[in-house]
C-alpha positions as CSV (number, residue, x, y, z in Angstrom):
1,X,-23.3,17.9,-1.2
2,X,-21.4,19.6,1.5
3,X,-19.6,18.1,3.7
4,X,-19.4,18.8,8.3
5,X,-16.3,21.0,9.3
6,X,-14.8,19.3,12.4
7,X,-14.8,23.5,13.4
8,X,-18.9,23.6,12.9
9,X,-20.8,24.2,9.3
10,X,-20.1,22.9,6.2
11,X,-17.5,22.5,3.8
12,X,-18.3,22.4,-0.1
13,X,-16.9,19.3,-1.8
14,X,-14.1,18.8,-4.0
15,X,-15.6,17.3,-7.2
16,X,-13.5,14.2,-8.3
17,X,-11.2,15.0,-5.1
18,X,-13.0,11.4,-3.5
19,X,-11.9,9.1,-6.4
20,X,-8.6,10.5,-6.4
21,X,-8.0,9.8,-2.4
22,X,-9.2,6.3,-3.2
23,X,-6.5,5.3,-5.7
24,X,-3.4,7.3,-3.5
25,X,-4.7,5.3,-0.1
26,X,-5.1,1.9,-2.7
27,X,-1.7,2.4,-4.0
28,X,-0.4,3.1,-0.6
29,X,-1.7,-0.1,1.1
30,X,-0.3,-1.9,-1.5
31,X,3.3,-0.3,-1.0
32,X,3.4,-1.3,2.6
33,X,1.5,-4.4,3.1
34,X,3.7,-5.8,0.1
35,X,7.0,-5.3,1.6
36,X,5.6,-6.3,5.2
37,X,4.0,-9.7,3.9
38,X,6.4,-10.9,2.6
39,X,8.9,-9.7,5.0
40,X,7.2,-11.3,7.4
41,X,7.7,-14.3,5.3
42,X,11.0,-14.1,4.7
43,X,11.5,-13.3,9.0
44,X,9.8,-16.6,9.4
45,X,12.2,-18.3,7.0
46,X,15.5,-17.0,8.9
47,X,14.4,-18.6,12.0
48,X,13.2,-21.8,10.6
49,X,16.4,-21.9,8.3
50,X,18.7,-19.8,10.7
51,X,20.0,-17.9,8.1
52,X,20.2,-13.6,7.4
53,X,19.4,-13.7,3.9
54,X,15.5,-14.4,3.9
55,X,14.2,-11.2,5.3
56,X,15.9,-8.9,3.0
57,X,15.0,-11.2,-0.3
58,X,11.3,-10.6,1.2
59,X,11.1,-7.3,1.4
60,X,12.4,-6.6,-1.9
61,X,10.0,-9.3,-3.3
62,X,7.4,-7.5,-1.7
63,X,8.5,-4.1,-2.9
64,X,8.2,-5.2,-6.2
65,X,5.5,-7.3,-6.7
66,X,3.4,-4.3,-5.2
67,X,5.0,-2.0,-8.1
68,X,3.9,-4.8,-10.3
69,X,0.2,-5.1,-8.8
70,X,0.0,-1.1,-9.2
71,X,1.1,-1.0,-12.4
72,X,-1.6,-3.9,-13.0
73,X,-4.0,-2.1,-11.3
74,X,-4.0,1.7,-11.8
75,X,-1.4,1.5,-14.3
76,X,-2.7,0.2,-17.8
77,X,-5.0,2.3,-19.6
């Protein structure tokens, strides 16, 4: 299968190149929507509890449990 040049014709594809995109942009998402949820959580927290202490702790929550959820994910074999 070949694939359109944004610069006209075609492009040959890259077998396995696909799959391989798929897990980087996965593992990605995971890396920043993990620190930001629960960020975001932890943001939340320091205004309802008007502290400093929340939004850090989240962040570093997040940061993990997404290394965790990789390492469940594309980790194992």
């Amino acid at each position: 299968m070949k694939i359109p040049s944004p610069h006209g014709g075609h492009e040959p594809e890259v077998e396995g190149m696909s799959a391989q995109t798929d897990l980087a942009t996965g593992a990605l998402a995971y890396l920043l929507a993990g620190p930001a949820g629960f960020g975001l959580v932890g943001f939340v927290l320091d205004l309802w509890w008007g502290t400093v202490f929340a939004l850090p702790v989240g962040v570093v929550a997040g940061m993990v449990a997404s290394m965790y959820v990789i390492w469940l994910r594309y980790g194992r074999s």
